[in-house]
C-alpha positions in Angstrom: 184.3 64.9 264.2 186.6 64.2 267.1 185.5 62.7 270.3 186.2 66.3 271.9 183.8 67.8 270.0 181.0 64.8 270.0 181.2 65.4 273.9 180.6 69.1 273.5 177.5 68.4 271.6 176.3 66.2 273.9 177.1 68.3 276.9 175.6 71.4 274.9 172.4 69.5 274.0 172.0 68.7 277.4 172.1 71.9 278.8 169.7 73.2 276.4 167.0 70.4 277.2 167.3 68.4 274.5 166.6 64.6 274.6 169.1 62.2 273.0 167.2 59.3 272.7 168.4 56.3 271.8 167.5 52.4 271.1 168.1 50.1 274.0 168.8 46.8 273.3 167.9 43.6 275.8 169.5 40.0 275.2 167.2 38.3 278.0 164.3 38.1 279.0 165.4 39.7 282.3 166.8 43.0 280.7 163.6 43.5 278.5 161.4 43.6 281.5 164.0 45.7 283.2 163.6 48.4 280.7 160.0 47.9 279.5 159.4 48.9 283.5 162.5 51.1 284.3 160.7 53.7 282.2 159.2 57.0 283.1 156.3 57.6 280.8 155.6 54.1 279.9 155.4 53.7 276.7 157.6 51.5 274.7 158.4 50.5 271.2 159.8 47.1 270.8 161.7 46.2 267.2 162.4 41.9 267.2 164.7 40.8 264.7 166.6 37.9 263.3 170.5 38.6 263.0 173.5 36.1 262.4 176.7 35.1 260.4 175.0 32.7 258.9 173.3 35.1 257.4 174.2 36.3 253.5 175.2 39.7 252.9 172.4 41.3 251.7 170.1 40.3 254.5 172.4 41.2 257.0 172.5 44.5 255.3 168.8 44.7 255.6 168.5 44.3 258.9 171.3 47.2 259.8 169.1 49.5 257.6 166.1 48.8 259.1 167.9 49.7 262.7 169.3 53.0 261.7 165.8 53.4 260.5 164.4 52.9 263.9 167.0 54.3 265.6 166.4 57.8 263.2 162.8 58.0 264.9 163.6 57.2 268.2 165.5 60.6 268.4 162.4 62.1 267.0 159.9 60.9 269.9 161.3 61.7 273.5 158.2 60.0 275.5 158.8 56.3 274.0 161.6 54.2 274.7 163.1 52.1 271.8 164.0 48.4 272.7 165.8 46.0 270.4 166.0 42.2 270.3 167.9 39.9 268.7 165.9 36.9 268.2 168.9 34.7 266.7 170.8 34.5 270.1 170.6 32.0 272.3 170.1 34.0 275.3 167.2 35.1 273.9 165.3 31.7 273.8 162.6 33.0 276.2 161.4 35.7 274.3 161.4 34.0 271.2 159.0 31.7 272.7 156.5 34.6 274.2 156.5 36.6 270.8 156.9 33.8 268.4 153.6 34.0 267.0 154.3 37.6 266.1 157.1 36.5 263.7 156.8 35.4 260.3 159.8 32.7 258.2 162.0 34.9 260.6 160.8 38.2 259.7 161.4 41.3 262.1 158.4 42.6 263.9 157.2 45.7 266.2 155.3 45.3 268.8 154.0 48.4 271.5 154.0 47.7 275.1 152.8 50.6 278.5 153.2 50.5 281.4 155.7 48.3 282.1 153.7 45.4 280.9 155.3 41.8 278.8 151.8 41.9 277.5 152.0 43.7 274.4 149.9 47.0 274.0 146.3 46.7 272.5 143.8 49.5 271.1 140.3 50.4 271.5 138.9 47.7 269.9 141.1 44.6 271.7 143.6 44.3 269.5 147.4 44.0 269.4 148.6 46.5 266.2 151.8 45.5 265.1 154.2 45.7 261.9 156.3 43.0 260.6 159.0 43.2 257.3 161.5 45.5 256.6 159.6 48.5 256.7 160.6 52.5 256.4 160.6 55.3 258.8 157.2 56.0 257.5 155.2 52.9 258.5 157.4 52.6 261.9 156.2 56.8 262.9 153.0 56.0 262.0 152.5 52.7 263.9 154.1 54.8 267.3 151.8 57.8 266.7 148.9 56.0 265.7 148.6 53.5 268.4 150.0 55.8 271.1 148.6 59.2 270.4 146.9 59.9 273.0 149.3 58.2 275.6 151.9 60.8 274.2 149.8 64.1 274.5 149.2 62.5 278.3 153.2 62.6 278.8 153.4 66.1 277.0 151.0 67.6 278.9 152.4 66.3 281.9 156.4 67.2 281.4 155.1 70.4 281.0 153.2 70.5 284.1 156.7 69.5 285.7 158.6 72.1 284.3 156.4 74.6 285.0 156.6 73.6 288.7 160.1 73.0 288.5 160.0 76.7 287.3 158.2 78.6 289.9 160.6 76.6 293.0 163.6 77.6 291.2 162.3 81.4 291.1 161.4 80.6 295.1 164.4 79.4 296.0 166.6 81.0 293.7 169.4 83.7 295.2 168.3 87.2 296.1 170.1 90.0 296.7 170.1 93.1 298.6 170.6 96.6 296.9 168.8 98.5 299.7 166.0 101.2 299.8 167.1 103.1 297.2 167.3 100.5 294.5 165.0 100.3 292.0 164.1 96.9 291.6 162.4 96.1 295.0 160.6 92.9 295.8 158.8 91.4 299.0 161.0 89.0 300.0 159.2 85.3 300.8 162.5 85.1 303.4 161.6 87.6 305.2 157.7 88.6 305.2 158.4 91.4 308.0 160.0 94.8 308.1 162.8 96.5 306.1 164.7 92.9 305.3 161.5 92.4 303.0 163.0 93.7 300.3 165.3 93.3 297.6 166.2 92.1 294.4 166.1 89.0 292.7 168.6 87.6 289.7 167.2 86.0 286.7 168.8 82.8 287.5 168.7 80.3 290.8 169.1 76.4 291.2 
């Protein structure tokens, strides 16, 4: 596929309301916070991991299949952002040392985090959940759903509430226009409340 035609798709998909998520990644501790907070619904779902070229082959290989694997359900969940970190730079001494007790001999880890909060999410009952290994799209859904299921039907429930208003200004505010008396598709006019201007007719589309 050319880049043409990747564009199209994008620009398409975006017409038609759909969300192309995608994993953000933050090298410092300064760009996590920054998209932990710059975040609408709140909710985020943090993947750490250990990457380097001192690494062999095989591991390195690992951890690229376990991102495509989180990246693959971050396009499936539109209310969560995805953060990565890379734990083996240097820049990102100052996270290591917050999350360090999450990690284990180097292992990657997830951890949840709302409301624009360093302080990793907890549940019900106090505490932290969290996932750690090379894991599959399975345990990495069900971790996000789990933990954030009702925060989710929140968003849901909300977005739709702001489309829904969204909806009714655009039909408002939207164009109208004027056939006269002797058109059949007459409505009262919220323009003009009063006499014979009061009425018209109103296209299926607006802005």
């Amino acid at each position: 596929m050319n880049k043409k035609a990747i564009w199209l798709l994008i620009f398409a998909a975006t017409l038609s309301g759909v969300s192309l998520a995608r994993v953000h990644h933050a090298d410092t501790m300064k760009e996590l916070v920054k998209d932990l907070r710059e975040n609408d619904s709140g909710l985020s779902f943090v993947l750490f991991y250990y990457q380097d070229k001192k690494m062999d082959r095989d591991m390195r290989q690992q951890v690229k299949d376990l991102l495509n694997e989180f990246k693959e359900v971050s396009t499936e969940e539109e209310n969560v952002r995805f953060i990565s970190v890379n734990l083996a730079r240097e820049k990102a001494e100052e996270i290591r040392d917050r999350y360090a007790r999450y990690a284990t001999d180097q292992n990657p880890f997830f951890l949840l985090f709302k409301n624009g909060s360093t302080t990793p999410f907890k549940d019900k009952s106090g505490k932290v959940p969290f996932l750690t290994g090379f894991v599959d799209q399975a345990r990495i859904r069900s971790l996000m759903n789990q933990s954030f299921e009702q925060e989710i039907k929140d968003a849901v429930k909300r977005k739709r509430k702001e489309r829904e208003e969204r909806r009714r200004a655009r039909w408002y505010y939207g164009p109208s226009f004027y056939l006269g008396w002797d058109s059949p598709y007459y409505y009262r006019s919220p323009y003009y409340p009063y006499g014979y201007y009061g009425w018209g007719w109103r296209t299926g589309w607006g802005w």
